[in-house]
LOVOTOR-321332 format. One record per residue: residue in one letter; residue number from 1; x, y, z of N, C-alpha, C in turn. Coordinates in steps of 0.2 Angstrom, whole numbers, plus 2048, in hexadecimal, padded with zeros to 3 digits. Example, Ala and Ser with C-alpha at 12.3 -4.5 7.8 and 13.67 -1.06 7.14 Angstrom:
BEGIN
<r 'A',1,<842,7E4,827>,<83E,7EA,827>,<842,7F0,827>>
<r 'S',2,<840,7F5,823>,<844,7FB,824>,<840,800,827>>
This chain:
BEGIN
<r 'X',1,<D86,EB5,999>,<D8A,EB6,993>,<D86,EBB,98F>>
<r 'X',2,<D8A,EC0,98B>,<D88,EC1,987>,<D89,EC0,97E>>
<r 'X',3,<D86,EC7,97B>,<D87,EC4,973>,<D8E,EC4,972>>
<r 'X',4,<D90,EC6,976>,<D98,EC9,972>,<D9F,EC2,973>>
<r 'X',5,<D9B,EBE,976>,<D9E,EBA,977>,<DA2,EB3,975>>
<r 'X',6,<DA8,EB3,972>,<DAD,EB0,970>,<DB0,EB5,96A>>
<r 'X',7,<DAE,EBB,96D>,<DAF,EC0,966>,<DB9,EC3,969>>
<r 'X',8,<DBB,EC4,964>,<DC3,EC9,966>,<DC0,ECE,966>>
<r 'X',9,<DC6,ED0,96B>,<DC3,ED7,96B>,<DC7,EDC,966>>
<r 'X',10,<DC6,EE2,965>,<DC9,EE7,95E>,<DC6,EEE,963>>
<r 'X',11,<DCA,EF3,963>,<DC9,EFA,964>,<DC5,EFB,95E>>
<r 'X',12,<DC5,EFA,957>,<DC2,EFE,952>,<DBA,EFD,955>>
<r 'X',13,<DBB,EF4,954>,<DB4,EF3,954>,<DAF,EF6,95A>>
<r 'X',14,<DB2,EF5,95F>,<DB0,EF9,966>,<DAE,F00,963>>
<r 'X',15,<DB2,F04,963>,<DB1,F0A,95F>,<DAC,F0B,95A>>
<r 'X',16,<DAB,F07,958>,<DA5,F08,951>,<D9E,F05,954>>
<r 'X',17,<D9D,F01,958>,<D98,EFD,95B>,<D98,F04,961>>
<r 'X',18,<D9B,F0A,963>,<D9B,F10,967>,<D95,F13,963>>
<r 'X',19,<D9B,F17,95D>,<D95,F1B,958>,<D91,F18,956>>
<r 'X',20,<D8F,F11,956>,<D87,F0F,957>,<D84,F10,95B>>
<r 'X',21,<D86,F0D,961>,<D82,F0D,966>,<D7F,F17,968>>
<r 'X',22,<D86,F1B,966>,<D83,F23,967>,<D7F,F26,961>>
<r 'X',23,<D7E,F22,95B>,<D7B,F24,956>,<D72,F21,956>>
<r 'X',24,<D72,F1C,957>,<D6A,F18,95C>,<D66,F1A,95E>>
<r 'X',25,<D5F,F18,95F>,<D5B,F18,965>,<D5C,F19,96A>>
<r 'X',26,<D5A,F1D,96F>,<D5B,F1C,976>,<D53,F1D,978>>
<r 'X',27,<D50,F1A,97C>,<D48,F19,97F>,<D47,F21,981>>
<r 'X',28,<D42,F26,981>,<D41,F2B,983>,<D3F,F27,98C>>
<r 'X',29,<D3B,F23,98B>,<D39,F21,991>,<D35,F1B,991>>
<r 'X',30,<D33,F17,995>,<D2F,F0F,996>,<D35,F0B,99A>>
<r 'X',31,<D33,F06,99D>,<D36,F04,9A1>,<D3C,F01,99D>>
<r 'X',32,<D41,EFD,9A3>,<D49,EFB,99D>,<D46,EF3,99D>>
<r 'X',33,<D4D,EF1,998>,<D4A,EEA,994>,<D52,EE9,994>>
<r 'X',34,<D52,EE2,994>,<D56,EDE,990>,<D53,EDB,98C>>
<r 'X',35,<D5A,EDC,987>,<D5C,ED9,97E>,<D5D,ED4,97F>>
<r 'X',36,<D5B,ECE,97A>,<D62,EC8,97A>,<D62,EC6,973>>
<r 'X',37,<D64,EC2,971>,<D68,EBE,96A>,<D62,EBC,968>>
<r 'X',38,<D5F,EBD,964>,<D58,EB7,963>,<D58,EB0,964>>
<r 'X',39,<D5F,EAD,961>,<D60,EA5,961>,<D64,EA4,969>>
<r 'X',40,<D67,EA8,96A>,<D6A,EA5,971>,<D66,EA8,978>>
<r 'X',41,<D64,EAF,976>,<D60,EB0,97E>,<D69,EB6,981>>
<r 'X',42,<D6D,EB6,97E>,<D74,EB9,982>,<D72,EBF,97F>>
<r 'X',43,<D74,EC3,987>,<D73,ECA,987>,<D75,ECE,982>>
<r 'X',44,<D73,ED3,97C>,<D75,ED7,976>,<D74,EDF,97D>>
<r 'X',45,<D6F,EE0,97F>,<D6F,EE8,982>,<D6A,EE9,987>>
<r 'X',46,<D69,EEE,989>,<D64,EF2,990>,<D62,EF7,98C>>
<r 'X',47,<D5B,EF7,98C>,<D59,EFE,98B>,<D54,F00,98F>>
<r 'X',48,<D55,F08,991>,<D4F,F09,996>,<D50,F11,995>>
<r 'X',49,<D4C,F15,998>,<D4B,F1B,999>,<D51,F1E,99A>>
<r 'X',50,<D52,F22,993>,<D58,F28,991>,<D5E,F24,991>>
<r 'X',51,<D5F,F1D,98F>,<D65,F1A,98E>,<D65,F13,98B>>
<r 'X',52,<D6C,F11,98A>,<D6B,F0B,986>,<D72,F06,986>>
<r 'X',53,<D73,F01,98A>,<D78,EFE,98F>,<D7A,EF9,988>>
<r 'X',54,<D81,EF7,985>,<D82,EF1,982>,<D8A,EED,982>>
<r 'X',55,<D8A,EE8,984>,<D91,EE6,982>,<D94,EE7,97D>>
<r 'X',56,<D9C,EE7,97F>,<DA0,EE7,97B>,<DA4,EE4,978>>
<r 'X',57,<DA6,EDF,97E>,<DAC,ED9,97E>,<DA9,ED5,982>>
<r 'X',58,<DAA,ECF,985>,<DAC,ECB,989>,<DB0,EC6,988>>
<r 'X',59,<DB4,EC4,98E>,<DB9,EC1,990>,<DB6,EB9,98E>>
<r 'X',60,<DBD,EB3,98F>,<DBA,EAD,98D>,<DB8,EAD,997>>
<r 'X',61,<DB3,EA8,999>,<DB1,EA4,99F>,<DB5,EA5,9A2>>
<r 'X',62,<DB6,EA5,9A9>,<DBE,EA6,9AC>,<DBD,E9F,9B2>>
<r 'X',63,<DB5,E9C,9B2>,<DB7,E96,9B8>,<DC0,E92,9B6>>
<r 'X',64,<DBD,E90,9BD>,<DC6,E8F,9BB>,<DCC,E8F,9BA>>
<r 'X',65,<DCE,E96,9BB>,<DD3,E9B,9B7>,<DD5,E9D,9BD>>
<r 'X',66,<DDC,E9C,9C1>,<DDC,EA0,9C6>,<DE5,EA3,9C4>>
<r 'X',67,<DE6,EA6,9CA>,<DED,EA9,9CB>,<DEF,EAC,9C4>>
<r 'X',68,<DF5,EAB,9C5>,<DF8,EB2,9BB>,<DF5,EB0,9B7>>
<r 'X',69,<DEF,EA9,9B7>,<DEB,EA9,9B0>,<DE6,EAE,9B0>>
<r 'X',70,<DE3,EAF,9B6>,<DDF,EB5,9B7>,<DE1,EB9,9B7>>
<r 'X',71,<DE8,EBD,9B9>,<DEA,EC2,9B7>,<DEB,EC5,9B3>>
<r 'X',72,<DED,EBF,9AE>,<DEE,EC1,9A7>,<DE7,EC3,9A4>>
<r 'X',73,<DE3,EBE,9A5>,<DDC,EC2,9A1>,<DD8,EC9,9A5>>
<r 'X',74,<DD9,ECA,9AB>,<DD8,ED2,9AE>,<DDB,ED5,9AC>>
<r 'X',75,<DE2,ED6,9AA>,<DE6,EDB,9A6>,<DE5,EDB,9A1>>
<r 'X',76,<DE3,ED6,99C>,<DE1,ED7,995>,<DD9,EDA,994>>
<r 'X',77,<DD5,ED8,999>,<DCF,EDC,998>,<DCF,EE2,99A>>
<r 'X',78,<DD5,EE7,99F>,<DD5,EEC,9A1>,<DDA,EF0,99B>>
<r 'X',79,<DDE,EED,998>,<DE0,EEF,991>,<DDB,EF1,98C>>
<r 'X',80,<DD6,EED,98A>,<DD4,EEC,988>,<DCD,EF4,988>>
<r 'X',81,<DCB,EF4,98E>,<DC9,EFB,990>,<DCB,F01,990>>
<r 'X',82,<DD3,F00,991>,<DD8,F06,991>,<DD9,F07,98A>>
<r 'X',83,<DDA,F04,984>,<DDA,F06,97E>,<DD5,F08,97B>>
<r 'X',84,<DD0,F06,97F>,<DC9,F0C,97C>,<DC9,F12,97E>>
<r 'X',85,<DC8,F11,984>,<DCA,F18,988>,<DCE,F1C,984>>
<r 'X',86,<DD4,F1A,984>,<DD7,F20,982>,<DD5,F21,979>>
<r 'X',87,<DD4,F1B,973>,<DD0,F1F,96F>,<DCA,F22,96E>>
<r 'X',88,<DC5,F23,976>,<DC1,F25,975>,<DC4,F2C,977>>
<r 'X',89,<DC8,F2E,97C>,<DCB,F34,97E>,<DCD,F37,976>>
<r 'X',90,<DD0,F35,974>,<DD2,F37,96C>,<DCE,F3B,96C>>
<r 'X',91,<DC8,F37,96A>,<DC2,F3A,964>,<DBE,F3E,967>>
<r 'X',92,<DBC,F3F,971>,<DB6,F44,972>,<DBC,F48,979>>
<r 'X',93,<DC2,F46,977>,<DC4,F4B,97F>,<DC4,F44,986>>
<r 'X',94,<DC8,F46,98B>,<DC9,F43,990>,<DC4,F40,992>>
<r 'X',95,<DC2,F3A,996>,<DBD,F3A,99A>,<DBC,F3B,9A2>>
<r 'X',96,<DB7,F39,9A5>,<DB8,F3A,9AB>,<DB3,F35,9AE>>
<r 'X',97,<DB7,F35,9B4>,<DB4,F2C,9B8>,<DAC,F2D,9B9>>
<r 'X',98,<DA8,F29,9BB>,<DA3,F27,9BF>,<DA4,F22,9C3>>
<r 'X',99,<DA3,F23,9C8>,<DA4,F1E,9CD>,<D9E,F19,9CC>>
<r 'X',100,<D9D,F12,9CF>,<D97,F10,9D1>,<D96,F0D,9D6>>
<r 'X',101,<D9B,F10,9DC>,<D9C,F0F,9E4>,<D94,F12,9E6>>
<r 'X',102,<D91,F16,9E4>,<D8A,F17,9E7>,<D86,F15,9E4>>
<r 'X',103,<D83,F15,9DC>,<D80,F10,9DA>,<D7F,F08,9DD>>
<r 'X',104,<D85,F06,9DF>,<D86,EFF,9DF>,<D84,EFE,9E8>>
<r 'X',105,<D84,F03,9EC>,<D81,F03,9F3>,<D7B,F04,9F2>>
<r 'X',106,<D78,F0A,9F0>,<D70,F0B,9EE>,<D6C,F03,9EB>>
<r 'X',107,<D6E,F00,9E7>,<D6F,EFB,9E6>,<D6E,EF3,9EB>>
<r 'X',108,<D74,EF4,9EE>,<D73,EF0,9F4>,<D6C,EF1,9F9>>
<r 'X',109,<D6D,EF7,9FD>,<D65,EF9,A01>,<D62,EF9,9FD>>
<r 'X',110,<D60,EF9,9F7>,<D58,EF9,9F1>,<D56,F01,9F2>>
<r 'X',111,<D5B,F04,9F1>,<D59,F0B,9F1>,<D57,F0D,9EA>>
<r 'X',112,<D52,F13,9EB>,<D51,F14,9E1>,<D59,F18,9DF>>
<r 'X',113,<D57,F15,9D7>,<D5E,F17,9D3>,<D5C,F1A,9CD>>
<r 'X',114,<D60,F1E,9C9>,<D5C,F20,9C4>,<D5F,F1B,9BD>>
<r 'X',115,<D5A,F1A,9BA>,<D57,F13,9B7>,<D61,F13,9B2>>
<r 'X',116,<D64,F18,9B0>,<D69,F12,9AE>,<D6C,F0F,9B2>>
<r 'X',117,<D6E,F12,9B8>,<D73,F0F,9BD>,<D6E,F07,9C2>>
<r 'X',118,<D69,F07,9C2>,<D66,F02,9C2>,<D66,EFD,9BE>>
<r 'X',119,<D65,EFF,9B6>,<D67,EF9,9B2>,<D6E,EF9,9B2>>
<r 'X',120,<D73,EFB,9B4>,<D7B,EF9,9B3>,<D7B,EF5,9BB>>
<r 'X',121,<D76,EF7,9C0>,<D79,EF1,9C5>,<D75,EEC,9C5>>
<r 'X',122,<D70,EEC,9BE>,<D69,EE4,9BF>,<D70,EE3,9BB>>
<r 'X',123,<D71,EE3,9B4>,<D77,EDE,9B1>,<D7E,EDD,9B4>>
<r 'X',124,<D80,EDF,9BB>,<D85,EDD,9BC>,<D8C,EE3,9BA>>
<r 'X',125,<D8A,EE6,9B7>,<D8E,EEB,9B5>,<D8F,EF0,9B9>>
<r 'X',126,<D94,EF1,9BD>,<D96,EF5,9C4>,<D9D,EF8,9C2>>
<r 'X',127,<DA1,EF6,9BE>,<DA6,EFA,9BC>,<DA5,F00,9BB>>
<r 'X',128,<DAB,F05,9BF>,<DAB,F0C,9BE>,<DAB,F0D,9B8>>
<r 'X',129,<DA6,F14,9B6>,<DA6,F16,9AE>,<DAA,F1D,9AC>>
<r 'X',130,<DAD,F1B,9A6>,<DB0,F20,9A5>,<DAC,F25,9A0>>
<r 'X',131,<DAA,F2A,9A0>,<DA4,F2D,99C>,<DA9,F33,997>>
<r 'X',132,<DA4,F33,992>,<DA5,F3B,98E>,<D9F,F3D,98C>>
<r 'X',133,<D9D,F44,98C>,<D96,F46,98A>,<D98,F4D,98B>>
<r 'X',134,<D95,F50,988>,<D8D,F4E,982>,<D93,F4D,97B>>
<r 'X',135,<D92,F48,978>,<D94,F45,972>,<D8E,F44,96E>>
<r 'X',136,<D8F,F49,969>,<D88,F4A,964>,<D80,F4A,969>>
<r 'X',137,<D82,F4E,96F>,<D7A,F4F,973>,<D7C,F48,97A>>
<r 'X',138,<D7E,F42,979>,<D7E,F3D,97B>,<D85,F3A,982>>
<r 'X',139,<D83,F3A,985>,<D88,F36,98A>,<D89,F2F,989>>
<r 'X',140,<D91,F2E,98A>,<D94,F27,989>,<D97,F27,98F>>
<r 'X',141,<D96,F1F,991>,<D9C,F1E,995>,<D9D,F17,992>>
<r 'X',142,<DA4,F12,995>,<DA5,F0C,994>,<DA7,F08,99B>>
<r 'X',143,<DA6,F01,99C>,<DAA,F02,9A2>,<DAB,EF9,9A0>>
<r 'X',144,<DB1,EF6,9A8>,<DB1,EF0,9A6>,<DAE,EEE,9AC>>
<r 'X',145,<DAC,EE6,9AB>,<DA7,EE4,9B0>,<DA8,EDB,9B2>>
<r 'X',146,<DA9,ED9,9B7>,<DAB,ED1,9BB>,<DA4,ED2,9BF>>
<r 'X',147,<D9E,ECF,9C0>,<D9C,ECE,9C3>,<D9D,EC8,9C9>>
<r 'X',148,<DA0,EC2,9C8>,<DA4,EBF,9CD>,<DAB,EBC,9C9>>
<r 'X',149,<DB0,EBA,9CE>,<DB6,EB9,9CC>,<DB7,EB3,9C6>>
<r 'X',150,<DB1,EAF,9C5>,<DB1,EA9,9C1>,<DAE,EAC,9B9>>
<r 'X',151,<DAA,EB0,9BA>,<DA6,EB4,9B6>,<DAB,EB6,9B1>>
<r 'X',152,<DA9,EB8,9AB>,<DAE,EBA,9A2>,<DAD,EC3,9A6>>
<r 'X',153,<DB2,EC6,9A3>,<DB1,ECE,9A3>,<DAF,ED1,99F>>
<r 'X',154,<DAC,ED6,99F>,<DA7,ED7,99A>,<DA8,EE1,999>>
<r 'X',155,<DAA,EE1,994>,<DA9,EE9,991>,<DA2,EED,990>>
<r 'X',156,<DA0,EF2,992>,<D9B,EF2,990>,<D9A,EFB,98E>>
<r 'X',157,<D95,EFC,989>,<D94,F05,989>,<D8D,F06,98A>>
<r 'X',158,<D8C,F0B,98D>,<D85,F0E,98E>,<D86,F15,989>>
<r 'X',159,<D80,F17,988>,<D7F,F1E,985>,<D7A,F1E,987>>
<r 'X',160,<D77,F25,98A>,<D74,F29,98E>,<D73,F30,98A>>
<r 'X',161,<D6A,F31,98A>,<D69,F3A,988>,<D68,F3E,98E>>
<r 'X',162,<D6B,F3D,992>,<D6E,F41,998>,<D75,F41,99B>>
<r 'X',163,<D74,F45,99E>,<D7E,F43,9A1>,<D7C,F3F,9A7>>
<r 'X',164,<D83,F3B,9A6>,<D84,F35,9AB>,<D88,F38,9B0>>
<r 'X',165,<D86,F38,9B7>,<D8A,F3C,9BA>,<D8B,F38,9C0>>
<r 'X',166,<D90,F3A,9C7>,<D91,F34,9CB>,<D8B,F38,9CF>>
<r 'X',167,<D87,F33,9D3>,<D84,F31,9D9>,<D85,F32,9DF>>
<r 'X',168,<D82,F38,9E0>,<D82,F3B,9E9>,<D81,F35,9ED>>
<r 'X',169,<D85,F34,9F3>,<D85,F31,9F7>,<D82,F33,9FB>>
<r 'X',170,<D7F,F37,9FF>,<D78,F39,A03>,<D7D,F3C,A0A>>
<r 'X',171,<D84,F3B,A09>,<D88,F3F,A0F>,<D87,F46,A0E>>
């Protein structure tokens, strides 16, 4: 779970919880951490060396939810993506994918990752990102994220003082 949880979701507020998250701290360096709610302990963010991981939305719980119920809620939380996207397109210019087909193997063999893509595969968050940068010096991507089919979906934005780029496969 995290904080955003029972919340509706809104492009504005997504967008403005963006330009916070790109106006903020980002760690120069020290190892990453998870945030949580003071009273509940539910994930608020990730911060760790040149970046800063935070939800955006989550879905309601999906145990239970099968066939066009659950489609109904994948297409709403893929809408829900796409309407950012494309207001983030608005604001800084088209974006461009990041895969995380290699992070997500590296990951599996326990290979080294560089520490954001690490923390996107400790929290489960393996949705391909959609990035724009440098926005005011700063890299954004946003992505959506099921870590199993029973699991809520989860939006989430990182911002990075580096560019987030896609990961060599070693071919």
């Amino acid at each position: 779970m995290t904080a955003r949880s029972g919340e509706t979701f809104g492009t504005g507020r997504a967008v403005r919880d963006i330009e916070e998250l790109l106006a903020g701290p980002v760690p120069a360096e020290g190892p990453t951490a998870d945030e949580g709610e003071p009273d509940t302990g539910e994930w608020s963010a990730t911060a760790g060396e040149g970046f800063r991981i935070v939800p955006l939305w989550e879905s309601d719980d999906l145990v239970g939810v099968y066939g066009g119920e659950w489609e109904e809620a994948e297409e709403a939380a893929s809408a829900h993506l796409a309407d950012l996207v494309g207001e983030l397109d608005h604001r800084w210019g088209a974006h461009r994918m990041v895969c995380m087909r290699v992070p997500v193997l590296r990951d599996q063999t326990d290979e080294p990752l560089p520490p954001l893509y690490r923390a996107l595969c400790d929290t489960d968050c393996l949705g391909d990102l959609a990035v724009w940068g440098p926005v005011d010096g700063r890299w954004l991507a946003v992505s959506l994220n099921q870590c199993d089919g029973d699991a809520p979906m989860i939006l989430v934005a990182a911002v990075a003082d580096r560019p987030i780029v896609e990961l060599d496969d070693g071919e």
